[in-house]
C-alpha positions as CSV (number, residue, x, y, z in Angstrom):
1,X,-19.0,-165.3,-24.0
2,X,-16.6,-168.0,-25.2
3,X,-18.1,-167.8,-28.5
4,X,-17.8,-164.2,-28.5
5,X,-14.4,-164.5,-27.7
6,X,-13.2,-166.3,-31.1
7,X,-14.1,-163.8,-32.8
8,X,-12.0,-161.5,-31.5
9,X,-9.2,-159.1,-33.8
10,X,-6.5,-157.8,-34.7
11,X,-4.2,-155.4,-33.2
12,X,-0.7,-155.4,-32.6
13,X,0.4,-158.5,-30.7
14,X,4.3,-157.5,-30.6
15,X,2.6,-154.4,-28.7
16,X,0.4,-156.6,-26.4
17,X,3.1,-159.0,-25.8
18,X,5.4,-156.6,-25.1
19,X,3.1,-153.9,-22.6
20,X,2.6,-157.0,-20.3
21,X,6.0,-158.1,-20.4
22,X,7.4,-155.2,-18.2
23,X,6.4,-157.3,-15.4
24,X,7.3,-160.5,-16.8
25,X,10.0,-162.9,-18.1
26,X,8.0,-162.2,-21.8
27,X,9.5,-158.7,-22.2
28,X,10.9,-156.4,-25.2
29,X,12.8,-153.7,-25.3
30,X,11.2,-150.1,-24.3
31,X,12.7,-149.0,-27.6
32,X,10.4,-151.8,-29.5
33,X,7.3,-151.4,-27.3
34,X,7.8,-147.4,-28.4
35,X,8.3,-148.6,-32.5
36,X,5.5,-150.8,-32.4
37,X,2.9,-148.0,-31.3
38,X,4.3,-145.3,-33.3
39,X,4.2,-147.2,-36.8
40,X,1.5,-149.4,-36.3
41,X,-1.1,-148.0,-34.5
42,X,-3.3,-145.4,-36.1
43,X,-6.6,-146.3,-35.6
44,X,-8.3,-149.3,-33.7
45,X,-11.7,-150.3,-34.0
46,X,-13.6,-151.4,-30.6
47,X,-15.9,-154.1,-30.3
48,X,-17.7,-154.0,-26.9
49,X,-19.8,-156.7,-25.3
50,X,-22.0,-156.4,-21.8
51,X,-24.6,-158.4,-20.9
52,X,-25.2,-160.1,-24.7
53,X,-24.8,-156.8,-26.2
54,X,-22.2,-156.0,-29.0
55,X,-20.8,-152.2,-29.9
56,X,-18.6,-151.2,-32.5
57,X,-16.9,-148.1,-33.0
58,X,-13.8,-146.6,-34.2
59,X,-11.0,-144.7,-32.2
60,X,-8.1,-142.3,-33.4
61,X,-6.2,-139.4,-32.5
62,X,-6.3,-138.4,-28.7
63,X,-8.6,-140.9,-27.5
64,X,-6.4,-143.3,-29.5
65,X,-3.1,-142.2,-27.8
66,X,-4.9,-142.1,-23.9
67,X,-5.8,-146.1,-24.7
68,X,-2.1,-146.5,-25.7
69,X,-1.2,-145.2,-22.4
70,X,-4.0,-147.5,-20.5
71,X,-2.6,-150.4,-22.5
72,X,1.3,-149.8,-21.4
73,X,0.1,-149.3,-18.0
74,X,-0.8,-152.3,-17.1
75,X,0.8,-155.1,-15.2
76,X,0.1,-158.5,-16.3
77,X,1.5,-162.4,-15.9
78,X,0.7,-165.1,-17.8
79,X,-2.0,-167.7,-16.4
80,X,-3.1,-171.0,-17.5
81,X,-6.6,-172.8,-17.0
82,X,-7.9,-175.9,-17.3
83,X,-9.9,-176.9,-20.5
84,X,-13.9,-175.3,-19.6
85,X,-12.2,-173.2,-17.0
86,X,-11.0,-169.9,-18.7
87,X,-12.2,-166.4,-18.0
88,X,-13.5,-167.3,-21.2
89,X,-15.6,-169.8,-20.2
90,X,-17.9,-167.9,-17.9
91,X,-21.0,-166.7,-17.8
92,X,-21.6,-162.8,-18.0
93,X,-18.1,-160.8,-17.9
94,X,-17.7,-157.9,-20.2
95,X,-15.1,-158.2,-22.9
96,X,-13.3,-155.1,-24.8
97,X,-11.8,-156.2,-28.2
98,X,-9.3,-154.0,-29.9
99,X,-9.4,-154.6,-33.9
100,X,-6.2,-152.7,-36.2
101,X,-7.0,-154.1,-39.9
102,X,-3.5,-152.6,-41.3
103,X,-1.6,-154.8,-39.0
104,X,-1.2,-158.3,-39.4
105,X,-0.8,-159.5,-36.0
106,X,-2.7,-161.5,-33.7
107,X,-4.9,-159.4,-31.5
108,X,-5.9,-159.0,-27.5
109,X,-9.2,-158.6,-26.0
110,X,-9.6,-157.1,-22.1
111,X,-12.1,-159.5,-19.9
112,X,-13.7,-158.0,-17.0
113,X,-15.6,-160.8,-14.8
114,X,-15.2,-158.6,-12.1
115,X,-13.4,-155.5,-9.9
116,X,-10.4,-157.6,-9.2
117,X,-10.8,-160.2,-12.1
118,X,-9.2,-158.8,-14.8
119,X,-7.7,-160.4,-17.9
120,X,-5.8,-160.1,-21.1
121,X,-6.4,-162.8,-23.9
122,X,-3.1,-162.8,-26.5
123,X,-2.5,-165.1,-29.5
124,X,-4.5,-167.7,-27.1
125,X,-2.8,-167.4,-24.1
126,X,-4.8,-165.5,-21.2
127,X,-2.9,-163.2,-18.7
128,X,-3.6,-162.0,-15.5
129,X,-4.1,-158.3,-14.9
130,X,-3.2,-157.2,-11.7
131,X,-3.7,-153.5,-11.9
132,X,-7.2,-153.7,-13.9
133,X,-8.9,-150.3,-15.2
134,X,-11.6,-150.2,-17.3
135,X,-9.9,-148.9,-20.5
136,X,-10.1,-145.2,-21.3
137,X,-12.6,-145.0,-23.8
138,X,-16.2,-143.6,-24.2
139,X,-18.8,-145.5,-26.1
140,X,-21.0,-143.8,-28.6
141,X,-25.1,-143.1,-28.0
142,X,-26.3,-145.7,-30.2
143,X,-29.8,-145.1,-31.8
144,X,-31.9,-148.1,-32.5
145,X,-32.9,-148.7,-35.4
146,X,-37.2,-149.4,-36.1
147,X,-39.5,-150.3,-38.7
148,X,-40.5,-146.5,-38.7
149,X,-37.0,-145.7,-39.4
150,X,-36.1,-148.2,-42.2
151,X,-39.2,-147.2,-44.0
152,X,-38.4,-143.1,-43.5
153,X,-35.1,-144.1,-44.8
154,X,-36.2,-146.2,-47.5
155,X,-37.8,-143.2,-49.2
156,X,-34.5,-142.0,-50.1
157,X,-33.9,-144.8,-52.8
158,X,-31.0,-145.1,-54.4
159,X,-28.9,-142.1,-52.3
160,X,-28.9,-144.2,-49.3
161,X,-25.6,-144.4,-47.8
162,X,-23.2,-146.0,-45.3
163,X,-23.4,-143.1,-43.0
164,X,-27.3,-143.0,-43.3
165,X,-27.2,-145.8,-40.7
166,X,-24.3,-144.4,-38.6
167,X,-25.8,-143.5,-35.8
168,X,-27.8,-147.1,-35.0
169,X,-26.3,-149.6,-33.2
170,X,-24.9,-152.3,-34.9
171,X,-22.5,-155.6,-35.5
172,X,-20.0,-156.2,-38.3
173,X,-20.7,-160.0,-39.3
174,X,-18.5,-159.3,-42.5
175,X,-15.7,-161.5,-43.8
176,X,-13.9,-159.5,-46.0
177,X,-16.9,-157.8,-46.8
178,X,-18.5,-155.0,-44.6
179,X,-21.4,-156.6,-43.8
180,X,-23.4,-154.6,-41.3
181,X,-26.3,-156.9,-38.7
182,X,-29.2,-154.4,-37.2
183,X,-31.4,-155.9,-34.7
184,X,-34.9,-154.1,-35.9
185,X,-37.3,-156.4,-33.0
186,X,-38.4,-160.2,-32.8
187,X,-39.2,-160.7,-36.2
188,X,-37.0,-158.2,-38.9
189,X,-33.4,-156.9,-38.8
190,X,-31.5,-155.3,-41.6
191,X,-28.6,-155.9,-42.8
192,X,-25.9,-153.9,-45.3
193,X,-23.2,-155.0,-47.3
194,X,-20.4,-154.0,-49.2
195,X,-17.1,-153.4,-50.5
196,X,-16.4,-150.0,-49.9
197,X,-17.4,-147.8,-47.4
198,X,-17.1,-144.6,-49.7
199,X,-19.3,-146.4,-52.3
200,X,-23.1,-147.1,-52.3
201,X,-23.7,-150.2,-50.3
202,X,-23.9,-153.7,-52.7
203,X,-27.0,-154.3,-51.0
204,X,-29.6,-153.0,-48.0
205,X,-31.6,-155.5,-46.8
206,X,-34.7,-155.7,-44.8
207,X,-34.6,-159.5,-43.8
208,X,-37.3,-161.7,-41.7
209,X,-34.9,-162.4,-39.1
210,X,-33.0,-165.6,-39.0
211,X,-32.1,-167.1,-35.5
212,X,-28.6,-166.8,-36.6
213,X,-26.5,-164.6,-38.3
214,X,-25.2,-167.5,-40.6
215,X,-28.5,-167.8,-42.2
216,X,-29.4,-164.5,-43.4
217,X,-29.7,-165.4,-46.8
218,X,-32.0,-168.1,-45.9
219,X,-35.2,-166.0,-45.0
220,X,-37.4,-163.7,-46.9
221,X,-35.8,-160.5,-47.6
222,X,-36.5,-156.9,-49.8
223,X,-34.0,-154.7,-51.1
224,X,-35.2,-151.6,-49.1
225,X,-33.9,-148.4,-51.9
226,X,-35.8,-150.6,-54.8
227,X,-39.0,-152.3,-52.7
228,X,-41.3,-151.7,-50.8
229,X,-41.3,-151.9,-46.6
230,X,-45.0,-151.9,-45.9
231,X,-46.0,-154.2,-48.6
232,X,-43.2,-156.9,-47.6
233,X,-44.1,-156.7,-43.8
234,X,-47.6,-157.3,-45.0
235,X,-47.2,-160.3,-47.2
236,X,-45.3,-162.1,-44.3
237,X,-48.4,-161.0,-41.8
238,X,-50.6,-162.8,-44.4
C-alpha cells in the first residue's frame, strides 16, 4: 500500500489543510475554507484501492457537494510515525484518493486500516481522524473486460472509442497522457492511450502482459482496430 500511496493526487490542499484545522492549531478562516470549495472544486476524480484492487471514477454535481460535506466534517490532528511505521506502511487498509487536475495543489488521500483507524495523508504529513466515516460516495459496477470482449470490440475498427471501454474496470497509468491499464487474465491486458478523450484514442493495444506496468512497451503487442485478436493470441500459443 505504500507504493500505492505515492501515487496519490491532486486536490485542493488549502481545502484539506484547512477542513482538519477546525480542530487544530493548523486552521483557516471559515471564509477561506468556503472560497476554496466554491472556486476550486468542480469535479474530483476517485481512485479506490481494497484488497490490491484499484478503481477510478469521476464525481460532480450532488454527489460532489455530499463529499464536500464528508470532507469538512471531519475532525483530525496531526500525527507523526516513525520511518516503516506509517499507516502507510501496512499491510491491507483501504485507501480513497481524491484527484482535481485544474488545481495545482498538493492532494489528500483517506486510509482506512480499520473502524477506529482512520487517517488523512496531506502534502506528506499524515493526520489522525477521530470521527472516521467511510466517505460518501458509491463506486461504479465495473465490467471486466475478456478476450471475448476485445475481439467483439475489435470488429468495430477504426470507430472505437474512449467510451467503448467505459464500463470495464480499469487504472490510469498515464503521465500526461491518458493512458488506460485493463487486466484481461494471466497472460494479456490492454491498454489505451491518448491525448484527448473527445478524440480517437492514439493507440489500443492488446499487449502480452508485462509483470509491470513500466514495461508495457517491452512485450509483444497488436493494435486491436487494424490487427487481428485471434491470429496474435495464436502466434504467441505457438
Amino acid at each position: 500500500m505504500k507504493k500505492q500511496l505515492l501515487i496519490i493526487v491532486t486536490l485542493s490542499f488549502l481545502l484539506a489543510l484547512a477542513a482538519c484545522g477546525k480542530s487544530s492549531a493548523n486552521s483557516f478562516s471559515d471564509n477561506l475554507i468556503s472560497a476554496s470549495i466554491a472556486d476550486s472544486v468542480t469535479e474530483v476524480k476517485i481512485t479506490h484501492i481494497l484488497g490490491g484492487t484499484e478503481s477510478q471514477w469521476t464525481v460532480d454535481s450532488d454527489e460532489l457537494e455530499t463529499l464536500k460535506n464528508w470532507f469538512l466534517g471531519l475532525n483530525c490532528s496531526m500525527v507523526q510515525f516513525e520511518a516503516g511505521n506509517s499507516p502507510g506502511d501496512e499491510s491491507g487498509g483501504e485507501v480513497y484518493s481524491f484527484n482535481m487536475a485544474d488545481i495545482d495543489h498538493a492532494g489528500f488521500s483517506y486510509v482506512i486500516n480499520g473502524p477506529d483507524r482512520c487517517y488523512l495523508l496531506m502534502d506528506g504529513n499524515w493526520y489522525s481522524v477521530s470521527n472516521p466515516s467511510d466517505p460518501p460516495v458509491t463506486e461504479p459496477q465495473w465490467e471486466k473486460l475478456t478476450i471475448e470482449k476485445v475481439k467483439e470490440l475489435a470488429k468495430k475498427g477504426d470507430a472505437l472509442s474512449w467510451s467503448d471501454f467505459e464500463p470495464y474496470r480499469h487504472t490510469d497509468i498515464g503521465s500526461g497522457l491518458y493512458i488506460y491499464f485493463y487486466e484481461i487474465d494471466e497472460d494479456y491486458c490492454l491498454v489505451i492511450g491518448g491525448g484527448d478523450q473527445q478524440a480517437a484514442p492514439m493507440y489500443i493495444r492488446l499487449v502480452l502482459k508485462p509483470y509491470d506496468h513500466e514495461f508495457l512497451d517491452d512485450k509483444a503487442y497488436i493494435e486491436i482496430r487494424t490487427e487481428n485478436v485471434d491470429d496474435f493470441i495464436n502466434s504467441q500459443n505457438n
